[in-house]
C-alpha positions in Angstrom: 0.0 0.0 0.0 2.7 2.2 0.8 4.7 1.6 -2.3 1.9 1.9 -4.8 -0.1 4.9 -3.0 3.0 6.8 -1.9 1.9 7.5 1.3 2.9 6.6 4.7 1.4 3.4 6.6 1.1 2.9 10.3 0.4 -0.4 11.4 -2.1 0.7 14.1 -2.2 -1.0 17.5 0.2 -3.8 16.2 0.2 -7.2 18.1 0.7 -10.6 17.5 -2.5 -12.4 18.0 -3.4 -16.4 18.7 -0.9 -19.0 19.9 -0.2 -19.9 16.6 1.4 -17.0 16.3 3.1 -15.9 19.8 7.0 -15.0 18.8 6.3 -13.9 15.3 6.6 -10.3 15.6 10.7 -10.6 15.1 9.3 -11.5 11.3 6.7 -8.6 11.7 9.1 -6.0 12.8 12.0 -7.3 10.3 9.6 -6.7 7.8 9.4 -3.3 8.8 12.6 -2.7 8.9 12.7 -4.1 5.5 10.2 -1.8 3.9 12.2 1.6 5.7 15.3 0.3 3.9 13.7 0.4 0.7 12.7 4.0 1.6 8.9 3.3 2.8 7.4 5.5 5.5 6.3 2.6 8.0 5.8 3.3 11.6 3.4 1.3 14.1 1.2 1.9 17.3 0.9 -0.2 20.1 -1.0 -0.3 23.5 1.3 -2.5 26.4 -1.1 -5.1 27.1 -1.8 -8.8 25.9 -5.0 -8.3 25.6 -7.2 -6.7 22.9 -10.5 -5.0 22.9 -13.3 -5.3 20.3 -17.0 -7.2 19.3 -17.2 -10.7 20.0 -18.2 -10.8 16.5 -14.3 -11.3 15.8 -14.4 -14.8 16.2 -17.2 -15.1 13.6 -16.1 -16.0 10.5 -16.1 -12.5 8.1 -18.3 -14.4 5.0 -20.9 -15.4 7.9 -21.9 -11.2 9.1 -21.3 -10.1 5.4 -24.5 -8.2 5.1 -25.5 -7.6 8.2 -27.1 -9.1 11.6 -30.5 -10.4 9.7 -28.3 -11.7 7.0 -26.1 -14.0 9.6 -29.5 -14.5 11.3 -30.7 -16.0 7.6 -27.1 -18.2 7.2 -27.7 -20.0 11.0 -31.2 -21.1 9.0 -29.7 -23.6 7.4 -28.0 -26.2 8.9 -25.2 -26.5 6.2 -24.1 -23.4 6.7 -24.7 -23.0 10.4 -22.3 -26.1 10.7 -19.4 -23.9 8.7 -20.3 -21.1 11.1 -19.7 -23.0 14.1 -16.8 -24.7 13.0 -15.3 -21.3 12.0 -16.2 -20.0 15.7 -13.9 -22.8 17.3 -10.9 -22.5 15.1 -11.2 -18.7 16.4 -11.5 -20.1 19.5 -8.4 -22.3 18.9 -6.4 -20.5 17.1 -6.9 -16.6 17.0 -8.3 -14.4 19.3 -9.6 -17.0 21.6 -6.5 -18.1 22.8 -7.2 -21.7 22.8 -9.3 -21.0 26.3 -12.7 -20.0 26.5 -11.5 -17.9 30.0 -9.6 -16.3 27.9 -12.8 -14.5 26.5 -14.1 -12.1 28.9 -17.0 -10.2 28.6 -16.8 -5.9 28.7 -20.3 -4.8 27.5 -23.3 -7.1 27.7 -26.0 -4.7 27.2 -29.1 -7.5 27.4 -26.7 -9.5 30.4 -25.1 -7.0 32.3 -24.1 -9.5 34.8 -21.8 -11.5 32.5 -19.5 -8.3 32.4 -16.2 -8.9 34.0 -16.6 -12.7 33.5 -15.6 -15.0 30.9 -16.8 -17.3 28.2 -16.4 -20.3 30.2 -18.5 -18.8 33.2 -21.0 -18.4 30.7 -21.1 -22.1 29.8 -20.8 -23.0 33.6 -23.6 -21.0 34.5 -25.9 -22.6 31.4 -24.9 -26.0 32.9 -23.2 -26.5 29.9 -19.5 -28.3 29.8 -16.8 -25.3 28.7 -15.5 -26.8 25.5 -15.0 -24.9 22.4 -18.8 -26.1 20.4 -20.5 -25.3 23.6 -18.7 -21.8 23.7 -19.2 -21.5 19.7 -22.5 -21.8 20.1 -22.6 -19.3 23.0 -20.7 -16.9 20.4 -23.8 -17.4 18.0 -25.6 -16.6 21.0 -24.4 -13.7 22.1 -24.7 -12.0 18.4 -28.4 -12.9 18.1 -29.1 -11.2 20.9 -27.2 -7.8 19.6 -23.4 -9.1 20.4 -21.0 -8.2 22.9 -17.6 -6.0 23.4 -15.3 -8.6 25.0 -11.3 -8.7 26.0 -9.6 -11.5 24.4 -6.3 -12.4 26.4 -4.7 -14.2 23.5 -1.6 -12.4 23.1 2.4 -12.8 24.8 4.1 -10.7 26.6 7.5 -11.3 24.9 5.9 -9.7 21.5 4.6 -6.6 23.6 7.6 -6.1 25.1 9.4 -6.8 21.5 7.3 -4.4 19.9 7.5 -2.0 22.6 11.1 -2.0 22.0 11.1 -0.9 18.1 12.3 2.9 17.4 9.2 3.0 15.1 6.5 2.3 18.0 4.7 4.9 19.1 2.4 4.2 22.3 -1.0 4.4 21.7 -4.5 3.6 23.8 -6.9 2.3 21.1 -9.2 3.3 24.2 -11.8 6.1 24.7 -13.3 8.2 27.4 -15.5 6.1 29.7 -18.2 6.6 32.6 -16.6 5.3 35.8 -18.1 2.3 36.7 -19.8 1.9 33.4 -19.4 -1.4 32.3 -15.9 -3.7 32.2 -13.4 -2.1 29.5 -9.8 -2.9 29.0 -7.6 -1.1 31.7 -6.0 0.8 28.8 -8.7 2.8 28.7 -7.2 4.3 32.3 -3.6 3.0 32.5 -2.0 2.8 29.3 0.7 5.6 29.6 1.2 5.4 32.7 2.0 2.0 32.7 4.6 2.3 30.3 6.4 4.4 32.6 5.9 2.7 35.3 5.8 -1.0 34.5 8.4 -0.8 31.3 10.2 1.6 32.1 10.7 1.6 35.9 10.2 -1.6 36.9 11.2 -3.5 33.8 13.5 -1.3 32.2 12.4 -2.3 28.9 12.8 1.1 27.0 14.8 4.1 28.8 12.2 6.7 29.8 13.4 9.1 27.2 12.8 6.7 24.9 9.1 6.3 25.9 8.2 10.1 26.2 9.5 10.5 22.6 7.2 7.2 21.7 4.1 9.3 23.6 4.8 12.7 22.2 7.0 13.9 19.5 7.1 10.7 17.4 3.0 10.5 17.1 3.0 14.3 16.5 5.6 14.3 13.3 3.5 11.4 12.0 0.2 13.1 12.3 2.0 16.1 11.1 1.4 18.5 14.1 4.1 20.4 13.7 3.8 22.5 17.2 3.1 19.9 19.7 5.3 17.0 20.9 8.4 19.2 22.0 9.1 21.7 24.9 10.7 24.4 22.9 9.5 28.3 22.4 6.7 28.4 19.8 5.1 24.6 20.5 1.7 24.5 22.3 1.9 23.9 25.8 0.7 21.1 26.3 2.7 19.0 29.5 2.5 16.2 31.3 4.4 16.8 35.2 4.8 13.4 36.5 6.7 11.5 39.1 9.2 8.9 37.6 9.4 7.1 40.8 5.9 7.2 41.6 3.9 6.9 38.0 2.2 3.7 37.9 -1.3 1.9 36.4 -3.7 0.9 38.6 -6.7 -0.4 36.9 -6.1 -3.9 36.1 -8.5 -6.9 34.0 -10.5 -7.2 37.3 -10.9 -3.8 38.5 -10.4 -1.4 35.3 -12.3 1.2 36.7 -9.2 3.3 39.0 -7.1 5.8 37.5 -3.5 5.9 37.6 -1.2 7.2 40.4 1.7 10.0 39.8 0.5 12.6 37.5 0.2 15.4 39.7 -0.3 18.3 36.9 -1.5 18.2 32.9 -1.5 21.7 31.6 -3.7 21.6 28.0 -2.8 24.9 25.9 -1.0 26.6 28.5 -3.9 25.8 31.2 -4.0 23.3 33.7 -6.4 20.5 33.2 -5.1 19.0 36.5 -3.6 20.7 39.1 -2.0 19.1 42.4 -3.7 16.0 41.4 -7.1 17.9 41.0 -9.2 18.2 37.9 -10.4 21.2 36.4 -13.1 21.3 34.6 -11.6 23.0 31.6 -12.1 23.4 27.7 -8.8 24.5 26.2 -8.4 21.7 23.9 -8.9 22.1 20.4 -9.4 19.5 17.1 -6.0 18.7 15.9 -5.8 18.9 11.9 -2.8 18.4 10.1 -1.9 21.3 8.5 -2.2 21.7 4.6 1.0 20.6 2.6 
């Protein structure tokens, strides 16, 4: 794409996913690095967890939704077909973002079961009286999307790629998360702790990536690739927008169980030149503004 268009890629929120495929970033990153020597803009985002975020629907096979929910709904009409369905469901299961384990499936938004958020496919199947093997939790899946589907955490990724990934010059650190009512729901921690995780879990405690290294990956790196040229340095003329943090105190706290807690250390975020937070107080500000890239 990048060749033939002419334009930079990013390979957004990269991550190795399924047990099939734990250890192959060093091909996914050497490919990279292949692609800049040949003069290609490639860079990549990541968020620093093994799990990912997103519909259930994922482990449904792609040909099965084409066409929407009453289409699918149509397919599961006939048993031919609802047999490829289901047998597509468990090699998901198996082998992609199921992670061979349906407690590796964990619910984060059930809006017609509320009471399944937080738990996991296999609680599901428990709780039915049904035994917790992959058909039983494929045809939970099929379940789940009749009944208008599901945002669920799938914990089928290894820490040796994050951290792998983590350590390319071309990662920038990214959320892939959004703005959340506390207490609503189960989401991924990274929706709270992703930055400050880095700094405190890969960088302090680890020592993975230097912490210069991951302030440039959070600030200036994502700003020259979105093309903002006045933000992501401190340097007369750049926005001010800062983050004032402990290093020896900066740390995630919401975690798989508990995502709802916000992270400890950052005592002052100034947005703009005005304080957002100040002594570990939020004020309720507006002096952020849409970011556009400016015209070439």
């Amino acid at each position: 794409v990048s060749e033939k268009a002419n334009i930079p890629v990013i390979l957004t929120h990269h991550k190795v996913i399924g047990k099939p495929m734990w250890g192959k970033s060093n091909e996914t990153l050497a490919l990279v690095n292949a692609a800049r020597k040949n003069g290609l803009d490639i860079q990549i985002d990541q968020y620093p967890y093994n799990a990912s975020h997103t519909s259930i629907s994922v482990l449904i096979p792609s040909w099965a939704r084409a066409g929407g929910d009453n289409a699918f709904k149509e397919r599961l009409k006939n048993s031919e077909l609802r047999d490829r369905i289901k047998k597509g469901i468990i090699f998901n299961i198996l082998n992609d973002r199921g992670g061979d384990d349906l407690d590796r499936v964990q619910f984060a938004k059930v809006k017609w079961m509320p009471e399944l958020e937080g738990k996991t496919l296999k609680y599901w199947c428990e709780i039915k009286g049904l035994e917790p093997t992959t058909a039983n939790g494929a045809e939970l899946v099929i379940q789940a999307q009749i009944n208008g589907g599901a945002n669920c955490i799938f914990h089928a990724m290894d820490e040796a790629d994050v951290i792998n990934i983590m350590k390319h010059p071309q990662t920038m650190i990214a959320s892939d998360g959004r703005l959340v009512k506390l207490g609503d729901g189960h989401p991924h921690p990274r929706w709270y702790g992703t930055f400050p995780r880095v700094l405190g879990r890969y960088v302090r405690e680890k020592k993975i990536i230097s912490l210069a290294e991951a302030i440039h990956k959070m600030t200036l790196l994502p700003a020259k690739a979105m093309g903002l040229n006045d933000r992501g340095f401190i340097a007369e003329g750049y926005k001010a927008d800062l983050t004032l943090f402990d290093p020896e105190k900066v740390i995630d706290k919401a975690t798989f169980e508990k995502p709802h807690q916000y992270s400890e250390g950052i005592e002052y975020v100034i947005v703009n030149g005005e304080f957002a937070v100040e002594n570990n107080i939020f004020k309720s500000i507006k002096a952020g503004v849409i970011l556009k890239k400016k015209a070439q």
